[in-house]
N, C-alpha and C positions, 0 to 999 in steps of 0.2 A: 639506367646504366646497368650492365650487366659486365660484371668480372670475372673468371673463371680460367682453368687450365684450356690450351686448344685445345687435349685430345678429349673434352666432356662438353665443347659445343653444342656436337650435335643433338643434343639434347632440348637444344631452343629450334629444332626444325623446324615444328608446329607453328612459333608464332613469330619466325624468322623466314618472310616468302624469299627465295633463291638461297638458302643456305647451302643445303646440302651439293646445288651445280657448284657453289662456289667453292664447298670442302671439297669437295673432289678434284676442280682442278688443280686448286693448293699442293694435293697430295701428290696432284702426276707431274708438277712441275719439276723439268730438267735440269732446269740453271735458275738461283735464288740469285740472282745479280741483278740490275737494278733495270725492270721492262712493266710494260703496262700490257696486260691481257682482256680482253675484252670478255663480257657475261652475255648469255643471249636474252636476259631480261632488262640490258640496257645499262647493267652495271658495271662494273671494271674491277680486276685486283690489280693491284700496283707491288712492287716489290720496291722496299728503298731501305735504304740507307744513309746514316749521319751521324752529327753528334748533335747533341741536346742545346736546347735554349737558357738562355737565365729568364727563369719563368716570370722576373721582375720586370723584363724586357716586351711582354707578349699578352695578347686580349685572348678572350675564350672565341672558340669559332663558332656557329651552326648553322648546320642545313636545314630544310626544308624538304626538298624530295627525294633525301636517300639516308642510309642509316650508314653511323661506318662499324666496319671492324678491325681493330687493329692489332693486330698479333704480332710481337714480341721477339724472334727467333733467333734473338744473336744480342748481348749485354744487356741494356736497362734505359730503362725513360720514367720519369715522373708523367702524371697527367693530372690536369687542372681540372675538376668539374664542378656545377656549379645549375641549377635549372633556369635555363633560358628565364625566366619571366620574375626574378629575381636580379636582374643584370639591367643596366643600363645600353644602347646601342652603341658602337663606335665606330656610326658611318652608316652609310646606304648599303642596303642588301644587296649582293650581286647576282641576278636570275640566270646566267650566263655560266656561273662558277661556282653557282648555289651554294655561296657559302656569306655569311655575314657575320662580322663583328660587334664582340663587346665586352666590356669592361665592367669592373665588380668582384667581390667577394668570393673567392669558389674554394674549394677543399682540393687536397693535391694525394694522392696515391703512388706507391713506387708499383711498375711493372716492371717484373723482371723475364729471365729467358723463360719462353715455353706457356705465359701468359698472354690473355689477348681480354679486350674490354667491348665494348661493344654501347654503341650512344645515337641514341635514336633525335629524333627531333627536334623533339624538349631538352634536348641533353646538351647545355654548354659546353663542351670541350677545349686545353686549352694542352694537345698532345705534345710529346718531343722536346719536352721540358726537364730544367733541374733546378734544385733549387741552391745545392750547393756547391757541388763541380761540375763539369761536362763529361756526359758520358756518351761512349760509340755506341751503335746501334743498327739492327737488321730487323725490319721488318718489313709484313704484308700486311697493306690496309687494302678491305674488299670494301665497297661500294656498293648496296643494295638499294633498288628502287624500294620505298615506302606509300 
C-alpha cells in the first residue's frame, strides 16, 4: 500500500504501468461529478461520491487484475487494510467484478482532502469507511490493469 499526497504520485510512474495516462486525464477532467471514464489499457477512473460506512458493518475487498487508486478530493474516509493472506475469505471470488471478499483483523488509516492511497493485490482494502461518524466524500478511484 502506498499513501501519499496526489500531487507526489507521480513519482510511482516507474513501478505504476498506466499512471501517468491516468494522472493526466484526472488533471483534464471537466466536470468531478459522478462518471466513469474509460483508460486505453483497459482500465477505468470513476469519479464518486458518498458518505462513509460504519467500518463494523463491512469486509476488506481485493482484486486480482487491477490495482486501485483512490484519491481523496473532497472531505475524508477512513480505510481498512490488512494483507490479503492474513484474512480469512467471505465468499467466492467474483472473476466478472474482480473483486472478492474477506474478513479479519486490518489496521484503519484516516484519508483526508488532497490524499489518495494506492493497493495492489495483496492489499486488503476495506475503503469508504468510518469508524466513528459518517463522513461526505469526493473522490476518484483509477483502476489500473496489474
Amino acid at each position: 500500500m502506498i499513501v501519499c499526497p496526489w500531487k507526489d504520485l507521480g513519482r510511482y510512474a516507474p513501478i505504476i504501468p498506466g499512471l501517468e495516462e491516468a494522472m493526466a486525464l484526472v488533471a483534464g477532467l471537466e466536470s468531478l461529478e459522478p462518471a466513469t471514464y474509460p483508460l486505453s489499457n483497459g482500465g477505468r477512473i470513476m469519479v464518486q461520491k458518498g458518505t462513509t460506512k460504519d467500518a463494523a458493518t463491512q469486509d476488506l475487498e481485493v482484486h486480482h487484475n487491477y490495482l486501485d487508486i483512490q484519491y481523496i478530493f473532497e472531505g475524508m474516509e477512513t480505510v481498512g487494510w490488512a494483507p490479503t493472506e492474513t484474512l480469512t475469505p467471505a465468499g467466492e471470488f467474483n472473476t466478472v467484478k474482480d473483486k472478492g471478499m474477506f474478513s479479519g483483523h486490518c489496521d484503519f488509516m484516516d484519508i483526508r482532502a488532497g490524499y489518495c492511497y494506492v493497493v495492489y493485490p495483496e492489499d486488503a482494502h476495506m475503503p469508504s469507511v468510518h469508524l466513528d461518524q459518517p463522513h461526505d466524500y469526493r473522490k476518484i478511484v483509477v483502476k489500473l490493469k496489474v
